[in-house]
C-alpha positions in Angstrom: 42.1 -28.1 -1.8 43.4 -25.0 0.5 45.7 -25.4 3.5 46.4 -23.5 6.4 49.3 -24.5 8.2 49.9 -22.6 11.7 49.0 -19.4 10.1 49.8 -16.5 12.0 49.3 -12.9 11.4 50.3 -9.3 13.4 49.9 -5.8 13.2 52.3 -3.5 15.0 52.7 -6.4 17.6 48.7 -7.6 17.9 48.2 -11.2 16.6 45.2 -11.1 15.1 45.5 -14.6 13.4 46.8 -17.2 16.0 48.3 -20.6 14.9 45.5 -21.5 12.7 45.6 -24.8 11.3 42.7 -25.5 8.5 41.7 -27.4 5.2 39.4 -26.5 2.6 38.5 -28.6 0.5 37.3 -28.9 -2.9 33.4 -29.0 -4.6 32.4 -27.9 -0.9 31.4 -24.5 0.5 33.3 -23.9 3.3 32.5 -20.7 5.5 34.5 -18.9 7.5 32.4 -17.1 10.2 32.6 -15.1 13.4 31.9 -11.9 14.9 33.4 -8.5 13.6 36.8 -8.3 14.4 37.5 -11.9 14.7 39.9 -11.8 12.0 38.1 -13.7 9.6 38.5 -10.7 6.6 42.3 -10.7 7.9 42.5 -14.6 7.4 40.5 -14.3 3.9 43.5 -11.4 2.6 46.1 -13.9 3.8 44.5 -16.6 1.6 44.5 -15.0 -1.5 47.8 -13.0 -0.8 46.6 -9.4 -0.5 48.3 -9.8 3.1 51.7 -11.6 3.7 51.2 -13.6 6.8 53.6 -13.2 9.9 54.3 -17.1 9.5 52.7 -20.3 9.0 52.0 -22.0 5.3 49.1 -21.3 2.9 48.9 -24.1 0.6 46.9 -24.6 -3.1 47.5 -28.5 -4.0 50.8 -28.4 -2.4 52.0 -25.4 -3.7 53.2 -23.5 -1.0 51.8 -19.6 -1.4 53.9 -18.0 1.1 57.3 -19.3 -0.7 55.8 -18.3 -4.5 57.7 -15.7 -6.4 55.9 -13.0 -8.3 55.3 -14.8 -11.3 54.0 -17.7 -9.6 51.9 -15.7 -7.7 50.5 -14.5 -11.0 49.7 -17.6 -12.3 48.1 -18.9 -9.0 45.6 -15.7 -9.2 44.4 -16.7 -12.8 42.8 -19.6 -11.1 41.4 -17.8 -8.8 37.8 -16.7 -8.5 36.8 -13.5 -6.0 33.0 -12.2 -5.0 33.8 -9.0 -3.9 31.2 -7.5 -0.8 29.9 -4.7 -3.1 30.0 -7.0 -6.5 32.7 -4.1 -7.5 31.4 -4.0 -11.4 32.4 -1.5 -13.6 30.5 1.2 -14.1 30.8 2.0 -17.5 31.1 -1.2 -18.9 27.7 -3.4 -19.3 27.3 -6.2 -17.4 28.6 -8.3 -20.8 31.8 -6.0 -20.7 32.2 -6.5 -17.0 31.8 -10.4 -16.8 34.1 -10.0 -20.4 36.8 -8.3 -18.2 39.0 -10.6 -17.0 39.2 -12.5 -20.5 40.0 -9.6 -22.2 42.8 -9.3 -19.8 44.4 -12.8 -19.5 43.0 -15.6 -22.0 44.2 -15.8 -25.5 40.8 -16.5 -26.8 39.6 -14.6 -29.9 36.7 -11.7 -28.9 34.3 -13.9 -30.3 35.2 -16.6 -27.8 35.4 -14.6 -25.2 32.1 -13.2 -25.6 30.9 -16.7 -25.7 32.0 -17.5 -22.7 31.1 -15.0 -20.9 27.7 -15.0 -22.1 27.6 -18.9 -21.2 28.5 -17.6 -17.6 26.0 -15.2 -18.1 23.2 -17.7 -18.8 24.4 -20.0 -15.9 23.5 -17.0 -13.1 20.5 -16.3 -15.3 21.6 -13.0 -16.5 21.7 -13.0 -20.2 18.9 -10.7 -20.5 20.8 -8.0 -19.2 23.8 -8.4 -20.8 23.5 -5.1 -22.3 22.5 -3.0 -19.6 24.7 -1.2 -17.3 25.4 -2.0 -13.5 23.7 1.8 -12.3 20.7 -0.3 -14.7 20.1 -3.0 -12.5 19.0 -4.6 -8.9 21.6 -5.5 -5.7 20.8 -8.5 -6.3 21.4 -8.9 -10.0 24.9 -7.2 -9.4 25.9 -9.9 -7.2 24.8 -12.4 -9.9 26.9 -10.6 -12.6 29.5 -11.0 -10.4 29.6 -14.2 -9.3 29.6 -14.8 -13.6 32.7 -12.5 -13.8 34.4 -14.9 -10.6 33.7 -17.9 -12.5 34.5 -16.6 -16.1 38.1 -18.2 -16.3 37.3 -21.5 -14.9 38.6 -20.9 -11.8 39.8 -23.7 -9.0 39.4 -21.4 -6.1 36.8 -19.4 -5.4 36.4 -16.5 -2.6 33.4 -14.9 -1.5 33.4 -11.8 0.3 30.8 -11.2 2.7 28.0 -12.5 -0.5 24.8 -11.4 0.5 26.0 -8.3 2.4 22.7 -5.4 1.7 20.6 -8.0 0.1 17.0 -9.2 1.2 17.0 -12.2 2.3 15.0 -14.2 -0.5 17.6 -12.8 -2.7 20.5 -13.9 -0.5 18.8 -17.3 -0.7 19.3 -17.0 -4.2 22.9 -15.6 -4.1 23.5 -19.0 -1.7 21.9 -21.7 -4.0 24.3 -20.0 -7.0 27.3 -20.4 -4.9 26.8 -23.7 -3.7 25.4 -25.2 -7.1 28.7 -23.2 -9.1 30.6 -25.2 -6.1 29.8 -28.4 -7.0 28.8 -28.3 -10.9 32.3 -27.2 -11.4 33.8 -28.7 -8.6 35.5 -25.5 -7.1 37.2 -25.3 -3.5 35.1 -21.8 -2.1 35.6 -20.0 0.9 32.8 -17.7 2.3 33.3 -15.0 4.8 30.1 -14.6 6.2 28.2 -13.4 9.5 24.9 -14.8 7.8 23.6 -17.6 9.7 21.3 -18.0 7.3 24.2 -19.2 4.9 26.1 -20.8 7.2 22.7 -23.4 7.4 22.1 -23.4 4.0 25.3 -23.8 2.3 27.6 -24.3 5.2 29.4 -27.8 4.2 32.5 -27.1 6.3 32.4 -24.4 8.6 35.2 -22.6 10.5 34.3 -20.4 13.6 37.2 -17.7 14.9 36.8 -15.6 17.8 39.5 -13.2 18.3 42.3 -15.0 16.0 41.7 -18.0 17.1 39.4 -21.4 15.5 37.7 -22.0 18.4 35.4 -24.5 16.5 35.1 -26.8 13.1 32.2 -28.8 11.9 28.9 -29.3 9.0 26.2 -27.2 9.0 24.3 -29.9 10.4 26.7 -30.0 13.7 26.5 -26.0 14.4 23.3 -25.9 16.0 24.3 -28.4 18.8 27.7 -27.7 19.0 29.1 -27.9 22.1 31.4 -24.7 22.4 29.8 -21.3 24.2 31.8 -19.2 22.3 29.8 -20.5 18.9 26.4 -20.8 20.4 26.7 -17.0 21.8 27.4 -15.9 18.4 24.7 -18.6 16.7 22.0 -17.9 18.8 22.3 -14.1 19.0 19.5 -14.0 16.4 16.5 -14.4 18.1 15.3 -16.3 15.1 18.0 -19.3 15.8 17.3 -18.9 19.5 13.2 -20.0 19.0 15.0 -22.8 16.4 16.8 -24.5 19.2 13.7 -23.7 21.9 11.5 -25.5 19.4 14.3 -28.4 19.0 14.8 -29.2 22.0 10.8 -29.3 23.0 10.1 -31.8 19.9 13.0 -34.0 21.3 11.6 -33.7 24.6 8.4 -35.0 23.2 9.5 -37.7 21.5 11.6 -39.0 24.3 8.2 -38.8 26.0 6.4 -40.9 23.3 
């Protein structure tokens, strides 16, 4: 489980994060969304410490990450998982190689268990077959996949995702969502998305956050976000005319059913 204690975060004098208070929890995807600018990218770099925060408290099962010294900070980030928005593979390293990566540069396993587990990884996003081949060698789609394998490769607690389905079709985003959301819960993970895909947030969405210009204007299930009652959300939900002929199309079933 993640914290976020009154987390507050400036740039030359702009707050861009404002006294945000939230709490992720674990084997749940929780997504962060909100239109650009928002601060939601800010809040993620905070979270993982790229970005020290003006104030407020980050905190990983208690441990308090704005306090950690460099070392702890070290150890903190081998349990940590990140989907970058472009995947961010290696180029000349095959996908085995890339996924192989982060073993090679923190476990104490011998090669031979590393390549194990990395190919089990592998196999779990369905990418064993093209373990060989090199990242220039395969789809968008299978690039994300080898990443999310390379996230998950040291057992991580914490996972990040990045923007996930960023220049993907949208049957393959489907696909990128089920992996994230069955990875969350086989392995019992705490993962934050950053997303502007509605199409996630409905799919995957266990807990999601809403920020509009710093500031959590809104918290609730995927189940809850189409009927929220908050203008700020539903401007930004129902910008897509797809989720606009959703709630037309709701609200004229309850209509009839209220009319027997």
């Amino acid at each position: 489980m993640i914290e976020v204690r009154n987390l507050v975060k400036e740039f030359d004098g702009t707050m861009v994060l404002k006294n945000i208070d939230a709490t992720f929890q674990k084997g749940v995807v929780n997504i962060i969304i909100g239109k650009s600018g928002s601060g939601k990218t800010v809040m993620l770099k905070c979270l993982v410490g790229l970005i020290q925060p003006t104030s407020g408290e980050i905190l990983y099962d208690g441990r308090n990450l704005t306090t950690m010294r460099s070392g702890e900070i070290r150890r903190l980030r081998r349990d940590i998982g990140m989907l970058f928005q472009g995947a961010a593979l290696f180029d000349s390293l095959t996908v085995l190689e890339n996924v192989m990566f982060p073993l090679d540069m923190f476990s104490r396993k011998n090669r031979r268990e590393r390549r194990k587990r990395a190919e089990f990884c592998l196999e779990r996003v369905d990418m064993l077959q093209a373990a060989n081949l090199l990242p220039s060698e395969i789809s968008g789609g299978m690039k994300k996949r080898a990443a999310i394998a390379r996230a998950i490769v040291l057992n991580p607690r914490y996972l990040f995702c990045d923007e996930p389905n960023s220049g993907l079709d949208p049957k393959t985003s489907q696909v990128i969502d089920e992996l994230i959301s069955d990875i969350t819960t086989d392995f019992d993970i705490t993962t934050i998305v950053v997303s502007h895909d509605m199409n996630s947030v409905i799919n995957i969405g266990d807990n999601v956050i809403f920020l509009n210009e710093g500031i959590k204007e809104w918290e609730g299930s995927k189940s809850q976000v189409m009927d929220a009652d908050n203008e700020k959300l539903n401007d930004f939900v129902f910008a897509s005319d797809l989720f606009r002929k959703i709630k037309v199309a709701e609200e004229i079933i309850s209509e009839e059913e209220k009319g027997g």
